[in-house]
N, C-alpha and C positions, 0 to 999 in steps of 0.2 A: 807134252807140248810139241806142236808141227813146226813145220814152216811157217805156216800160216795162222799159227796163233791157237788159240781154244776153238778155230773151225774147222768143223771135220768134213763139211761138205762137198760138195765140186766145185769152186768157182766160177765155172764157165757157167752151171746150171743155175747159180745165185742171182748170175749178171746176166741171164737169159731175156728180160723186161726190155733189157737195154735193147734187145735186137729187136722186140716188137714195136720199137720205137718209128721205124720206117726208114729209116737213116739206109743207103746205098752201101754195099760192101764196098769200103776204102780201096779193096786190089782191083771194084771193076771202075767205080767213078772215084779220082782223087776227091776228097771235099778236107777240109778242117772246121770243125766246130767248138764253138765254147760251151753248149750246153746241151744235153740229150732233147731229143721231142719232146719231153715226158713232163708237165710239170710246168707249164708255158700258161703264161696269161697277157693279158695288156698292160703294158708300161709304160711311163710317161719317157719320152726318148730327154734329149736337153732343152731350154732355152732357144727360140730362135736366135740362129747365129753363133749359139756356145757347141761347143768341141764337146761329144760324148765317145768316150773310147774303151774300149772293151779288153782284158786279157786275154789271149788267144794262144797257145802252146803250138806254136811249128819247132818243125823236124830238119836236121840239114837234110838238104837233096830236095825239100819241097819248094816247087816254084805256086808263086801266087800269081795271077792275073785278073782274078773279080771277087769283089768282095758283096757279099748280100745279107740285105736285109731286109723283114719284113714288118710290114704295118700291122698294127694292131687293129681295135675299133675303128678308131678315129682316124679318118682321110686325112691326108696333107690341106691347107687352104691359102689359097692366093701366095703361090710359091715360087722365092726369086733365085734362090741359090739350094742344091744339094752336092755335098762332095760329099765321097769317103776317101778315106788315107789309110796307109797302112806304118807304123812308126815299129822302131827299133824298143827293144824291152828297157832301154835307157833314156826312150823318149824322142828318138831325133828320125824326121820325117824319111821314109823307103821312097816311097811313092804315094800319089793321090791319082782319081778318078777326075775326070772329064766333069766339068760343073752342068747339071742336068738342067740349070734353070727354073723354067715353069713348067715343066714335065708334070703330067699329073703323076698324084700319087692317090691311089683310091685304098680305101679299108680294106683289111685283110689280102695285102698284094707284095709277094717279093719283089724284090726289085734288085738288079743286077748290078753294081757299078763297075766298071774295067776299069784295071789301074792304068795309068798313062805307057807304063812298061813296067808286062812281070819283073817280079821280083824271085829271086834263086835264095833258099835261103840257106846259110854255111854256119850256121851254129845255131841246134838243137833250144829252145827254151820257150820264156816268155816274150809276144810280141804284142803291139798293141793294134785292133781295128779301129778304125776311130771314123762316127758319121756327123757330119754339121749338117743340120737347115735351115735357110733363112725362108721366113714366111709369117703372113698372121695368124694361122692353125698348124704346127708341129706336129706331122704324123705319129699316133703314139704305138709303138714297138713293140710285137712278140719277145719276151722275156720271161725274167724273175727276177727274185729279190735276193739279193745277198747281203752278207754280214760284213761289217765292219771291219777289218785287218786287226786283228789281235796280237797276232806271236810278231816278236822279232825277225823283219823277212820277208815279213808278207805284204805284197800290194793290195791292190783296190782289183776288184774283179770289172767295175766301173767305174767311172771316175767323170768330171766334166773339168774345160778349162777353156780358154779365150772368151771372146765375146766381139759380136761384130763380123764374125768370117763369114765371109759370102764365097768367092770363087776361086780362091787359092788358101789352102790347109798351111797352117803354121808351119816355121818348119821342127820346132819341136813342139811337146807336149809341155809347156811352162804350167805352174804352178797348178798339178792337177787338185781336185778336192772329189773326197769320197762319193760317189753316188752310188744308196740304195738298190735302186732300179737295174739290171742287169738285162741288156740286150740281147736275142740270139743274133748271131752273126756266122756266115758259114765261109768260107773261104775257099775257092777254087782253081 
């Protein structure tokens, strides 16, 4: 028995996929992400109006100033409010993005949010990204699907919670509930 268990291979060569994934080398473009490229379909984002927020692992030392995400199939439609936020791993609001309004949002299109003012972050873990939109068609999301929190410990990779937010992001995460659906969300 290794280090590494009953594997006797190279690690790097195992997790090589990962690099065909297209992802930018971290040392030349800062980015943070919650999920590889790899593995990505269309997902329903939340409820218009409800809070969808995302796990997202930052590093001390990393500042965040936009947070993005992208649309799935389905365009945004007749759209009054879009914010994102970025929330502490205990739930309580960093910052949010500028409310986009009726900005369009078209099928298969990132879209950039700036946070009102980067964030520096000083203790390594879990944070959360978090997107609302109010509208009568909810653009639906590049993601996947994740599992339910089993072990003692573990969060929601997704999650939804308020209802009704248009142009200003809660300032905590209250009463999150599981969601399925797992957004990509890249953080720069």
């Amino acid at each position: 028995m290794t280090l590494l268990g009953a594997f006797k291979g190279n690690p790097r060569n195992d997790l090589a996929w990962l690099n065909s994934a297209g992802r930018p080398d971290p040392e030349v473009v800062f980015h943070r992400a919650n999920l590889p490229r790899v593995g990505l379909d269309d997902v329903a984002a939340a409820a218009s109006g409800v809070l969808c927020s995302v796990a997202l692992y930052l590093q001390d030392g990393d500042t965040i100033s936009n947070l993005t995400f992208i649309s799935g199939a389905t365009a945004g439609g007749t759209l009054t409010n879009q914010i994102a936020a970025l929330y502490s791993g205990a739930g309580a609001l960093l910052a949010q993005s500028a409310d986009k309004t009726s900005e369009a949002w078209a099928a298969d299109t990132a879209k950039v949010f700036a946070l009102a003012s980067p964030v520096r972050i000083t203790k390594s873990g879990i944070y959360y990204a978090a997107l609302a939109v109010a509208a009568s068609t909810v653009p639906t999301l590049v993601g996947t699907v994740g599992a339910k929190p089993v072990l003692t410990g573990e969060g929601n990779l997704a999650q939804t919670s308020g209802s009704s937010i248009t142009a200003t992001a809660p300032a905590t995460i209250a009463t999150p509930a599981f969601k399925r659906a797992v957004p990509l969300v890249i953080a720069t």
